[in-house]
TORTILUM-832380 format. One record per atom (N, C-alpha, C, O, CB): residue number from 1; atom name; x, y, z. Coordinates in Angstrom, 2 decimals, decimal comma. Each point is the difference from the previous one (the first is absolute). Glycine has a CB too. Layout:
 num atome      xx      yy      zz
 NUM    CA       X       Y       Z
...
# end
This chain:
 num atome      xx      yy      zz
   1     N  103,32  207,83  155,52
   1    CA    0,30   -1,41   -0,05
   1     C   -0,16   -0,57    1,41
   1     O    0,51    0,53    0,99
   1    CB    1,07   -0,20   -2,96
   2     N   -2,47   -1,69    2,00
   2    CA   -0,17   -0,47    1,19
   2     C    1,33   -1,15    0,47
   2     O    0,49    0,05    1,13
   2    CB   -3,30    0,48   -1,66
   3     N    3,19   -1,36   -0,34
   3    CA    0,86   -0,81    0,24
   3     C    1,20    0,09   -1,02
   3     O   -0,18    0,36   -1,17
   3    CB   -1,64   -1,64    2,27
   4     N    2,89    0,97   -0,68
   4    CA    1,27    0,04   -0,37
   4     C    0,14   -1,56   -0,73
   4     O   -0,39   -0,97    0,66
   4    CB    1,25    2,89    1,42
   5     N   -0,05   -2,24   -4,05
   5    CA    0,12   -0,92   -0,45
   5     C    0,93    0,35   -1,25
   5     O    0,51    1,07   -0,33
   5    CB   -2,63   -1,97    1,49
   6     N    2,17   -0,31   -1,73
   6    CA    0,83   -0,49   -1,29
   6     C   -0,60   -0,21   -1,26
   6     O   -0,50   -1,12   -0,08
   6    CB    1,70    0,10    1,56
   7     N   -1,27    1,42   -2,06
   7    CA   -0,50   -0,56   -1,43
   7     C    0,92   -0,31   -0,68
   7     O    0,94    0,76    0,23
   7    CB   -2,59    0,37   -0,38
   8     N    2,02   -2,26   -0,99
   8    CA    1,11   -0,36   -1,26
   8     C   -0,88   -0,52   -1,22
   8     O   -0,80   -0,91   -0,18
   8    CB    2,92    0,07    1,87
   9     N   -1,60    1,82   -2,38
   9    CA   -0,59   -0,32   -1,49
   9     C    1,59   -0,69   -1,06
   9     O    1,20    0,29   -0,02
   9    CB   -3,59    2,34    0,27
  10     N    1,53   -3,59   -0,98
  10    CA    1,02   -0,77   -0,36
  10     C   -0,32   -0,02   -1,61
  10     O   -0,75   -0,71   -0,66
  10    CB    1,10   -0,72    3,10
  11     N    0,65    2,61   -2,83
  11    CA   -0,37    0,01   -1,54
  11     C   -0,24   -0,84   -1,06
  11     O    0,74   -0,99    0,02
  11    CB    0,18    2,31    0,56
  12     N   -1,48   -1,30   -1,26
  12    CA    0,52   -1,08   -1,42
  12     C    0,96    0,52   -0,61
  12     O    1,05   -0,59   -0,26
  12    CB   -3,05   -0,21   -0,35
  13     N    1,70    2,16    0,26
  13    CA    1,34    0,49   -0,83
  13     C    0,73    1,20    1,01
  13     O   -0,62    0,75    0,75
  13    CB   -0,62   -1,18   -3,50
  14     N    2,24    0,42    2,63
  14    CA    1,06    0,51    0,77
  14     C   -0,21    1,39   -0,20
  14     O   -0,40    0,24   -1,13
  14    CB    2,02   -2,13    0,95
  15     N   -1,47    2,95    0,96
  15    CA   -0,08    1,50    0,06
  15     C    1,35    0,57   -0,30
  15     O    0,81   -0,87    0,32
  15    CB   -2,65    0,82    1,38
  16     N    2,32    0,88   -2,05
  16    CA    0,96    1,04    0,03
  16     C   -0,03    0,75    1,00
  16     O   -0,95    0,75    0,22
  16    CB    0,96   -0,76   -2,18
  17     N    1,20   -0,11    2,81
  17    CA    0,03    1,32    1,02
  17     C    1,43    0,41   -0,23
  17     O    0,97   -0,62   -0,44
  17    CB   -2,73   -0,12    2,45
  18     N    1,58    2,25   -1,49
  18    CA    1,41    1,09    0,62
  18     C    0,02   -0,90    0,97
  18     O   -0,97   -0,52    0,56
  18    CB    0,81    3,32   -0,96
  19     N    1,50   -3,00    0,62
  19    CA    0,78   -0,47    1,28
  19     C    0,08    0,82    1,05
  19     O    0,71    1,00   -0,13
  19    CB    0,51   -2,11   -1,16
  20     N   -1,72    0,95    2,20
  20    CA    0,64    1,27    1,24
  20     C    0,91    0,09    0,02
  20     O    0,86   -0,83   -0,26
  20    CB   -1,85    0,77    1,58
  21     N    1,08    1,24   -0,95
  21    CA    1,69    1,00    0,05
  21     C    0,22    0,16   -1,28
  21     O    1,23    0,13    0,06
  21    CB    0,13   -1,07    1,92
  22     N   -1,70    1,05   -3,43
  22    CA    0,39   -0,25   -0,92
  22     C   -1,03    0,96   -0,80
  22     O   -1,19    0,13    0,28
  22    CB    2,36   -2,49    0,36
  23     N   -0,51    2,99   -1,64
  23    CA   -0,74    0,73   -1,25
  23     C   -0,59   -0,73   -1,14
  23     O   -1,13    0,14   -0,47
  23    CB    2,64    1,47    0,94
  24     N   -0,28   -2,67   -0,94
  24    CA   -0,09   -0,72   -0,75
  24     C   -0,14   -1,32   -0,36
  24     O   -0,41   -0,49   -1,05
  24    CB    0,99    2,07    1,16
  25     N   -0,07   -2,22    1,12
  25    CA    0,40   -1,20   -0,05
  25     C   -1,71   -1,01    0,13
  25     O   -0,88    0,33    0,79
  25    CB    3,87    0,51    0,42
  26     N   -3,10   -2,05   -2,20
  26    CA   -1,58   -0,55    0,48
  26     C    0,11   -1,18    0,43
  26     O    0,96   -0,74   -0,21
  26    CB   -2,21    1,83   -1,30
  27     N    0,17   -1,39    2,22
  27    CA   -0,36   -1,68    0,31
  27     C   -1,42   -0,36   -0,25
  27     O   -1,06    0,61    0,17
  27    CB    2,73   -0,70    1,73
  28     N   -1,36   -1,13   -2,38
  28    CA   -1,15   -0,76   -0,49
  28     C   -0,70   -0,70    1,25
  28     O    0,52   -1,04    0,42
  28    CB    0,66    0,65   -2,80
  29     N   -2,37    0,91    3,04
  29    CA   -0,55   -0,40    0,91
  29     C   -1,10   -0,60   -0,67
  29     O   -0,57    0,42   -1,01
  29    CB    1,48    1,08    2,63
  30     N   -1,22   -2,78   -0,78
  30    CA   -1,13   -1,41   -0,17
  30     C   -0,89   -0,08    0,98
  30     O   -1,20   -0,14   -0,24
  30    CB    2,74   -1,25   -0,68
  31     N   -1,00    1,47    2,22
  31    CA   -0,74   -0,02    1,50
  31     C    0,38    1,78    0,64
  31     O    1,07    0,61   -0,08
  31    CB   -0,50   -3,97    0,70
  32     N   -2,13    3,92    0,12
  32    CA    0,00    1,18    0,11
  32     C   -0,95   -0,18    1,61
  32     O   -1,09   -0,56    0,17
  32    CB    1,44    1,57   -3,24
  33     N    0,31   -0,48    3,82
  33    CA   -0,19    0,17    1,50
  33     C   -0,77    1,12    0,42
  33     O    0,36    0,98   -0,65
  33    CB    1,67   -1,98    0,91
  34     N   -2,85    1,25    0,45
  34    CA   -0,98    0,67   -0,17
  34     C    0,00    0,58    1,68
  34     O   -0,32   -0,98    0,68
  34    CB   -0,93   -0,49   -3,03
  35     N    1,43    2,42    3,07
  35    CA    0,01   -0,20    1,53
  35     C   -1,47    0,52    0,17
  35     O   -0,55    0,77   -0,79
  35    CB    3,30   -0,38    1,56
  36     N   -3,42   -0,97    0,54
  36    CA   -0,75    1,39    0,59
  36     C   -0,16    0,37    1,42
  36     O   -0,58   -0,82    0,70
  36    CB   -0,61    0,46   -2,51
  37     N    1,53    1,27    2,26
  37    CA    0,61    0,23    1,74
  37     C   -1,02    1,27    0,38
  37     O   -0,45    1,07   -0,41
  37    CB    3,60   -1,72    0,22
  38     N   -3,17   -0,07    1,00
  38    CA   -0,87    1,25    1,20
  38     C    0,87    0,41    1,00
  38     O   -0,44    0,96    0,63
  38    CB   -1,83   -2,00   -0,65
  39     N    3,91    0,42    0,58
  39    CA    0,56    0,65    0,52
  39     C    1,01    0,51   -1,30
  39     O    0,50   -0,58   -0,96
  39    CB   -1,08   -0,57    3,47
  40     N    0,59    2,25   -2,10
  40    CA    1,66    0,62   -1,36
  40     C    0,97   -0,93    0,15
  40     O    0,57   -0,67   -0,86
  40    CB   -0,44    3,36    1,10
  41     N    0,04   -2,66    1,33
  41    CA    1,86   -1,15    0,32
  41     C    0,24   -1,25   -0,05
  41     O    1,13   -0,51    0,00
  41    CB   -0,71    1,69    1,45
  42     N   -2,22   -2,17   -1,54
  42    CA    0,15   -1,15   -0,37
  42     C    0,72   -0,43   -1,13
  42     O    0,75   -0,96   -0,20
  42    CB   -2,45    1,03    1,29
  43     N    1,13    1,26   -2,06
  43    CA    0,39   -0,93   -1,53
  43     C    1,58   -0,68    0,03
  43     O    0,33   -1,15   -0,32
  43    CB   -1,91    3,07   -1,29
  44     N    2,24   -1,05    1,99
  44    CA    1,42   -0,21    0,01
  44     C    0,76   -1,83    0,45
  44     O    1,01   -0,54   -0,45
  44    CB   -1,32    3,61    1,16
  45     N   -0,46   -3,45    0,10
  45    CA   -0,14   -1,47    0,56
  45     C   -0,26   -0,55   -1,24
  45     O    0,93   -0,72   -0,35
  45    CB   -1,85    0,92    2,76
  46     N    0,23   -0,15   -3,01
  46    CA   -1,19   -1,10   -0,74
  46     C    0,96    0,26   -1,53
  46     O    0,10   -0,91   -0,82
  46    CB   -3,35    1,35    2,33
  47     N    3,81    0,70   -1,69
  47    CA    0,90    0,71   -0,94
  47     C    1,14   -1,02   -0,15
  47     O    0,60   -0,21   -1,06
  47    CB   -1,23    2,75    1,76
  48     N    0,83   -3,08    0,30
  48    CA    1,24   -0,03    0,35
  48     C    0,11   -1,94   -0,27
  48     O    0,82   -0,81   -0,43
  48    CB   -0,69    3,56    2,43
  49     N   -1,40   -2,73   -1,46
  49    CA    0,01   -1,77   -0,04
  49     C   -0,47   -0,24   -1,78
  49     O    0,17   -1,08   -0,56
  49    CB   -1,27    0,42    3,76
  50     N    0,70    1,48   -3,67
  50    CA   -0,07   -0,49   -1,21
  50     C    0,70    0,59   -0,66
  50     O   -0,64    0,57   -0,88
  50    CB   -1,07   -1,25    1,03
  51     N    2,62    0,83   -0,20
  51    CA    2,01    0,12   -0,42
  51     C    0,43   -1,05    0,33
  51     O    0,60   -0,58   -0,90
  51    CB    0,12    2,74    1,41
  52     N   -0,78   -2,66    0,38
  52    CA    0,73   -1,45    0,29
  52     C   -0,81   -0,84   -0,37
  52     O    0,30   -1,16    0,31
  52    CB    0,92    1,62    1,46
  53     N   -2,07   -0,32   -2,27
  53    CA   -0,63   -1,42   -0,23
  53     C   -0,08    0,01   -1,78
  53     O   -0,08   -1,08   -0,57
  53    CB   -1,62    0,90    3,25
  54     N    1,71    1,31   -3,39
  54    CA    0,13   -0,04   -1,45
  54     C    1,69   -0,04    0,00
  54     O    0,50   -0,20   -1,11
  54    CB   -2,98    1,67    0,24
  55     N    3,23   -1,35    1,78
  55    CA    1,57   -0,36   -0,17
  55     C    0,40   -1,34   -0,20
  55     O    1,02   -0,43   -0,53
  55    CB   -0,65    2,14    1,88
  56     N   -1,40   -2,32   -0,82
  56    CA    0,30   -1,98    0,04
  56     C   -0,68    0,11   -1,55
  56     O   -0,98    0,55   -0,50
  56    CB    0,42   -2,08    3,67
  57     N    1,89    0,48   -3,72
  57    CA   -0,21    0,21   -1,72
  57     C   -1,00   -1,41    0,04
  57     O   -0,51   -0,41   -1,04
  57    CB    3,34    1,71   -0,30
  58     N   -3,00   -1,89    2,46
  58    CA   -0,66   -1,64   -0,35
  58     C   -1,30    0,27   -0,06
  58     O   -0,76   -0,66   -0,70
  58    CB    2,28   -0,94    1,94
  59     N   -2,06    2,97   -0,24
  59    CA   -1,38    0,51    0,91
  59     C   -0,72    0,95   -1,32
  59     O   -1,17    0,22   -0,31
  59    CB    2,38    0,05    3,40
  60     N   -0,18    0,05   -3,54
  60    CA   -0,22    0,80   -1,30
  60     C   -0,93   -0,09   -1,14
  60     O   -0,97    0,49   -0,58
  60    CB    2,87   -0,47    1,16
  61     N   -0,52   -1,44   -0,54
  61    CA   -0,93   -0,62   -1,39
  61     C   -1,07   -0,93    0,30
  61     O   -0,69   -0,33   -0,96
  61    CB    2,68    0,39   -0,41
  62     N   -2,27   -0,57    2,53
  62    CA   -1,10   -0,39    0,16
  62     C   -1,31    0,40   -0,07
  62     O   -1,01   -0,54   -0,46
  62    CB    2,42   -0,14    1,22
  63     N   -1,11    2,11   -0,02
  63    CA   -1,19    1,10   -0,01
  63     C   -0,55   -0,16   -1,72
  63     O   -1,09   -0,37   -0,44
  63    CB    2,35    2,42    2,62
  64     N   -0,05   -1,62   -2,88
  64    CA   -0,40    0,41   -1,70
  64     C   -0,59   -1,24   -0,50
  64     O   -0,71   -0,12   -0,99
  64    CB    2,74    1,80    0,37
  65     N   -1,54   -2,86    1,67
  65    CA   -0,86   -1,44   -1,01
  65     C   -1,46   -0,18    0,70
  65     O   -0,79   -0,79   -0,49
  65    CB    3,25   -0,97   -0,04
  66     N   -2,74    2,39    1,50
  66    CA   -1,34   -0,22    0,65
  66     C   -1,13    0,05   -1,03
  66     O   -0,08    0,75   -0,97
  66    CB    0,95    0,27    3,11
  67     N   -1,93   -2,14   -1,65
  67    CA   -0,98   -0,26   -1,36
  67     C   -1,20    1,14    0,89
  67     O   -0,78    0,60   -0,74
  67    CB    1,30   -3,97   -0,56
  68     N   -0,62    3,59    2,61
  68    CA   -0,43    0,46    0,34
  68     C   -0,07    0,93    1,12
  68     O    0,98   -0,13    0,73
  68    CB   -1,24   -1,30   -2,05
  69     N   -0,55    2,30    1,70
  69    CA   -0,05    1,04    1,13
  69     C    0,54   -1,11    1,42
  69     O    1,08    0,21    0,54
  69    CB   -3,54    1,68   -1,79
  70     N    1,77   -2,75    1,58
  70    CA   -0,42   -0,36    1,21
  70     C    1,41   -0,79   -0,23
  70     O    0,39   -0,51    1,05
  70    CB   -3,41    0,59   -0,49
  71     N    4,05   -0,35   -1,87
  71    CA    1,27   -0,59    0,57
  71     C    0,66    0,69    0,49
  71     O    0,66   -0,35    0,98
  71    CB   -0,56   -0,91   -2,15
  72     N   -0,01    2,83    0,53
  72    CA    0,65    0,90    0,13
  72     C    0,23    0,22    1,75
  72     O    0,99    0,16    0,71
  72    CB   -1,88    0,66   -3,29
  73     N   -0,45   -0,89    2,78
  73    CA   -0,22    0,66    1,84
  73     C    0,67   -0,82    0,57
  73     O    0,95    0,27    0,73
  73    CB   -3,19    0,58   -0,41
  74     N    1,77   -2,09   -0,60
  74    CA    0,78   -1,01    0,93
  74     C    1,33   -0,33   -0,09
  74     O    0,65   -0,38    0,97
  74    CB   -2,47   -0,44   -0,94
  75     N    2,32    0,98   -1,32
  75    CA    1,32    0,16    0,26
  75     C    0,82    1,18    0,41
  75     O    1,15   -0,22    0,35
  75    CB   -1,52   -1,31   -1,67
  76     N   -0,08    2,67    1,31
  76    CA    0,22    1,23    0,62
  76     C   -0,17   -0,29    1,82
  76     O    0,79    0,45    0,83
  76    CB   -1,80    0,97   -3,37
  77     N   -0,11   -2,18    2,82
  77    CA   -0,04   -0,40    1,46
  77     C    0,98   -0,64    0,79
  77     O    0,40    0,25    1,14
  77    CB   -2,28   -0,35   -1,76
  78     N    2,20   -0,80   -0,23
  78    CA    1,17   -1,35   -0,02
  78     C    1,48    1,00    0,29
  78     O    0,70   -0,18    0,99
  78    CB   -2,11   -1,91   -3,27
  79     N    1,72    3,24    1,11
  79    CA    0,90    0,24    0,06
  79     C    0,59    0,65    1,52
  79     O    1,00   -0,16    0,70
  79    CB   -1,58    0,07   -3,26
  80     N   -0,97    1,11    2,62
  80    CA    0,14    0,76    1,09
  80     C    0,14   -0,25    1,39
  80     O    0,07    0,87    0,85
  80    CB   -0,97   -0,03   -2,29
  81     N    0,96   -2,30    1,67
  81    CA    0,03   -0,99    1,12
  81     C    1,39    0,16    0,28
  81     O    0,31    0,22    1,17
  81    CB   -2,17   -1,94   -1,77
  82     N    3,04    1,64   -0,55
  82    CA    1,22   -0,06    0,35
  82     C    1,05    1,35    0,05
  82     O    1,20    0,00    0,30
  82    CB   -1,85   -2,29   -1,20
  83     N   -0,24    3,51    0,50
  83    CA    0,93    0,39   -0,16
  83     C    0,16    1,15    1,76
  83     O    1,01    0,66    0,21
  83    CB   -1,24   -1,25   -3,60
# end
């Protein structure tokens, strides 16, 4: 890998997942984060900011109402300004 990035795929229909830490327990995932790092220790940064930024329930649901890619980025840009 030459460069380090993000990909988000934004389901139509919702996935089933195991919960981490968990055997049993599931969540219905819609939006799916994708990393790709050329340093190992970066990811953890970039990990980290997009935890806080799917934590804002307003940033959230905006993402899920995006009609498109290029809102998505930019509001992902927007967010990342403040945090």
């Amino acid at each position: 890998m030459k460069k380090a990035g993000i990909a988000i795929a934004a389901l139509k229909q919702p996935v089933t997942f195991t919960q981490m830490g968990t055997d049993d327990e599931t969540v219905e995932v819609s939006l799916v984060f994708m990393l790709a790092v050329v340093d190992p220790n970066a990811h953890i940064d970039k990990l980290q900011r997009i935890v806080e930024m799917i934590q804002d329930k307003e940033m959230l649901g905006k993402l899920m109402k995006a009609d498109a890619p290029e809102e998505m980025i930019r509001m992902i840009r927007e967010k990342e300004e403040t945090l």
